[in-house]
N, C-alpha and C positions, 0 to 999 in steps of 0.2 A: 419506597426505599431505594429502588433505582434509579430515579431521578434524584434524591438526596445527594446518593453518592454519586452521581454526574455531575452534580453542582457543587460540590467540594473538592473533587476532583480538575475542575476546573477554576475555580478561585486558586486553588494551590497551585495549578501551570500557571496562572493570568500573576499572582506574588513573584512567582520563581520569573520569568517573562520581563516583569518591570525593575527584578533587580539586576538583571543580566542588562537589559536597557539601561539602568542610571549605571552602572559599571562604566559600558559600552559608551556611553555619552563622555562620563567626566574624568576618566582615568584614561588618560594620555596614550600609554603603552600596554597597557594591561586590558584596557580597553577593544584595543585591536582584535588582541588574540580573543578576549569576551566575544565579539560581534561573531563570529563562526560558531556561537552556540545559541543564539537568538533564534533559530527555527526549531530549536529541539521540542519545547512543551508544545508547538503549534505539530509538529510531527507525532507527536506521544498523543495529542489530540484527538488526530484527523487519522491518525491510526486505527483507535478503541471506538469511535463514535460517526453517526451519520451526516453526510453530507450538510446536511441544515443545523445539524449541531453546531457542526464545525464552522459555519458560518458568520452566527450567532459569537462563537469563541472569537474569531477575527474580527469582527466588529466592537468585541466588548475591548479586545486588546488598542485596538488603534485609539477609543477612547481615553486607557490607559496610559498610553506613549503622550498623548496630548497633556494629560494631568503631568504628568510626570515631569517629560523633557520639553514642552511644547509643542511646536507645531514642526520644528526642525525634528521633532525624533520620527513623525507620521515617517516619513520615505522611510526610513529602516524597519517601521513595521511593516509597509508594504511590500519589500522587495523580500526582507527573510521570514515574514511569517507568510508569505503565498508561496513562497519556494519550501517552507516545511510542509505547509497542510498538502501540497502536489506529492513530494515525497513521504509522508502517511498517507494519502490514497490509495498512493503504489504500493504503496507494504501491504495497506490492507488487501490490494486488489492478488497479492500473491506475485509480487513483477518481480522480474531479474535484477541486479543491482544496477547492471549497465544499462536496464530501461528507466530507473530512478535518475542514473545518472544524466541520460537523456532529458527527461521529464524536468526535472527538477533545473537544470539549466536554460532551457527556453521560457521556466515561468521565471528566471530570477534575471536573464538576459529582456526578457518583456515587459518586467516589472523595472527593472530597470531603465529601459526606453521611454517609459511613462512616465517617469517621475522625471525624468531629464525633460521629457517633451512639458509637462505640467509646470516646473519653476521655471520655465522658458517662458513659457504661455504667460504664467499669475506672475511673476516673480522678475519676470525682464534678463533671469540669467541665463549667461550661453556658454555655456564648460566650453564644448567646443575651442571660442572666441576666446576664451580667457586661457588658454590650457595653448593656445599659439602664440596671444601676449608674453606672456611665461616664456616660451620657448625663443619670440624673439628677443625676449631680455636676455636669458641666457647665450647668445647666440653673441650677442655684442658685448656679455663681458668676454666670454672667448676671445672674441676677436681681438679684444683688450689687451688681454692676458698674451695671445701670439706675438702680437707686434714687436715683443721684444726677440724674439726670434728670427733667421733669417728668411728674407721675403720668402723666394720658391718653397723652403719648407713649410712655413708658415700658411701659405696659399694654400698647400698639398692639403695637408691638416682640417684646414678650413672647408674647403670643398666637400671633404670626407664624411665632413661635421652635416654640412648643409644637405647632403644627400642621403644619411641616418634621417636627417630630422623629416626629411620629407617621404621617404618610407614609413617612417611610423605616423604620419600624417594620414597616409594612402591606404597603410594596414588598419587603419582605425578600430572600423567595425572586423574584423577580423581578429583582432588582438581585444575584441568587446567579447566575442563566440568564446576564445580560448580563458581569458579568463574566469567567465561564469563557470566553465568547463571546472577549472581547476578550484574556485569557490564551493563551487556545490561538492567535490568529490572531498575536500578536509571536512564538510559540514556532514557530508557522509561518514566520515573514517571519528570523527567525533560522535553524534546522533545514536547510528546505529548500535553499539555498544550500550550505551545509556537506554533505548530505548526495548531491547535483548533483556535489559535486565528485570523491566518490566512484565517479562512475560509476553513479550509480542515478539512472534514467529516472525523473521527477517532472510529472504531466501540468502546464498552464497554472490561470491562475484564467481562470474563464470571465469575458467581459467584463461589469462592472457594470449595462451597459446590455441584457444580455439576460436581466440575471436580472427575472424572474418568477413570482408565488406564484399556486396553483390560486385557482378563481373559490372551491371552496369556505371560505376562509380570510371571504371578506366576510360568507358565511351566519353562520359561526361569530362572528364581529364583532358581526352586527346581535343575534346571537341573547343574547350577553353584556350588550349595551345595556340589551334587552327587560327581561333577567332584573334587571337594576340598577333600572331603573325602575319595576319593579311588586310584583316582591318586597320592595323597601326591608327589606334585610336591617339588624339590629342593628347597630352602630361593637361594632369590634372581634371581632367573631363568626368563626366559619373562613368560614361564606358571604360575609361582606363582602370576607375576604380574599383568598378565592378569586374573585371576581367582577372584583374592583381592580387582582389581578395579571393576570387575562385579559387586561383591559380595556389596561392598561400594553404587553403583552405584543402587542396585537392592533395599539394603536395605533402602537408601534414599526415593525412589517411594512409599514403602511398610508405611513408618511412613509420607510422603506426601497424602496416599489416606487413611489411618488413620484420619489425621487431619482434610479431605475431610468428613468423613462419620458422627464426631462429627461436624462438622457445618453444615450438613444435618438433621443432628437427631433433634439439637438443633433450625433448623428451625422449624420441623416440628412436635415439640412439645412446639413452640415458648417460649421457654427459654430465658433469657433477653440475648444481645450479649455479654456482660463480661464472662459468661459461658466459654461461647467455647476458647474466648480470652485468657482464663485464665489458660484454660486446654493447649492453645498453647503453653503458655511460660513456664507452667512448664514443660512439654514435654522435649522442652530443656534445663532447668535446675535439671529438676533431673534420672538419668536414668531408674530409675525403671518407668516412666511415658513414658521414648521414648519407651521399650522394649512393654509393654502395646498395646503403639498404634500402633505398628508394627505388633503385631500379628493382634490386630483388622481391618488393615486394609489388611491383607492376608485373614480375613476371611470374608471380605468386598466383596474384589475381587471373590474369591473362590463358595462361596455360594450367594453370588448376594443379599446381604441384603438389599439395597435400594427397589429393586425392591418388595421383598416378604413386607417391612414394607409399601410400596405405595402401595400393593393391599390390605392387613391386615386393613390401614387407607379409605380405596374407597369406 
């Protein structure tokens, strides 16, 4: 009887699965928002059942995706059903949201890298390559479009243009990190709910205000700086790029344990919540407010201010 209903159970994810898949494939817009719930039955899964089950489930779905959408749907079963079954391990295993969150974004930043490396390999195509094509088209209708403008401005403009475009060249795999980040956590803020309602025990997020990164995160910080500064690696080099994305990557954490220490403080001087909200969103709307909380949260880290203001308040 227990394997019956495992296997019904699973026919009914693998149905629900392939119609989120043709959704996901041939409806344009609606589609989009679809593809963010394509890990759920593989989560509701790998939640209730054992590793080798779960296997067997991913195996039977890729077959699925093949029937269904072809061979083009295989990569969307590989990247959101190994990113669901990873986040149902974690459920099962009892893990914090922000360890799902973790978890779950390096299997979909992984799964991701793979399938990029794979229709590279089989397939001859290079996003990369194409995704700069793109950028120098666009680049030349701009420049189109300036010329009727006058020169010096036009120039300014152009420059401004050219130097956007090659940061986000440099930030690549960095802007690869953040966005899994924020993938997985709508797949989260979808899933979880749905899968609550099932009857599978889903721990809390921990509160924003307590998260915080070890002290050694600031060493690795400074030590990135050093290395920018005195190496003065080549424009365009893997050092430069390697160094750029730390540096992006370091300075993110520094204005996220920022953000952490004002909804600490603001707890514990119970300040109404629009406070801290408030100071969130201008943060990122105005720069002199991100720069702010970036230092304060290096000095967060550095000097251990929670702790000294929780003995100061005891």
């Amino acid at each position: 009887m227990k394997n019956v209903h495992k296997l019904t159970e699973g026919a009914v994810l693998l149905a629900a699965f392939a119609v989120l898949l043709l959704m996901s494939l041939y409806l344009p817009i609606i589609g989009t928002i679809v593809t963010f719930g394509l890990p759920v039955p593989f989560m509701l899964f790998a939640a209730k059942n054992k590793r080798g089950d779960t296997a067997i489930f991913f195996v039977a779905a890729i077959l699925i995706s093949f029937i269904v959408g072809t061979i083009t749907a295989i990569p969307l079963t590989l990247i959101f059903g190994l990113t669901g079954i990873v986040i149902g391990e974690l459920i099962k295993l009892k893990k914090e949201r922000t360890v799902m969150l973790l978890g779950g974004s390096l299997a979909f930043l992984a799964m991701f890298l793979l399938v990029f490396a794979g229709m590279n390999l089989l397939l001859n195509v290079n996003f990369v390559e194409e995704l700069k094509v793109v950028l120098e088209q666009s680049m030349d209708m701009t420049k189109n479009m300036l010329s009727t403008l006058d020169n010096n401005e036009a120039e300014q403009i152009f420059k401004q243009l050219e130097a956007t475009m090659t940061a986000l060249e440099t930030l690549l795999p960095s802007l690869l990190v953040l966005t899994s980040a924020i993938y997985v956590f709508i797949i989260q803020l979808i899933g979880v709910p749905i899968v609550r309602r099932f009857g599978i025990e889903v721990k809390k997020w921990r509160s924003f205000a307590d998260i915080s990164f070890p002290k050694s995160i600031l060493w690795y910080f400074l030590i990135t700086m050093v290395a920018q500064l005195f190496m003065k690696p080549e424009e365009g080099s893997f050092t430069m790029m390697a160094i750029v994305n730390l540096l992006f990557v370091f300075q993110l954490i520094m204005v996220i344990q920022g953000l952490s220490f004002i909804f600490f403080y603001s707890r514990l001087k119970n300040w109404p919540k629009v406070v801290p909200i408030a100071i969130l969103v201008f943060t990122f709307l105005l720069p002199i407010f991100l720069y702010i909380v970036r230092i304060l949260g290096i000095i967060d880290i550095g000097f251990d201010l929670r702790k000294r203001l929780d003995n100061r308040d005891a």
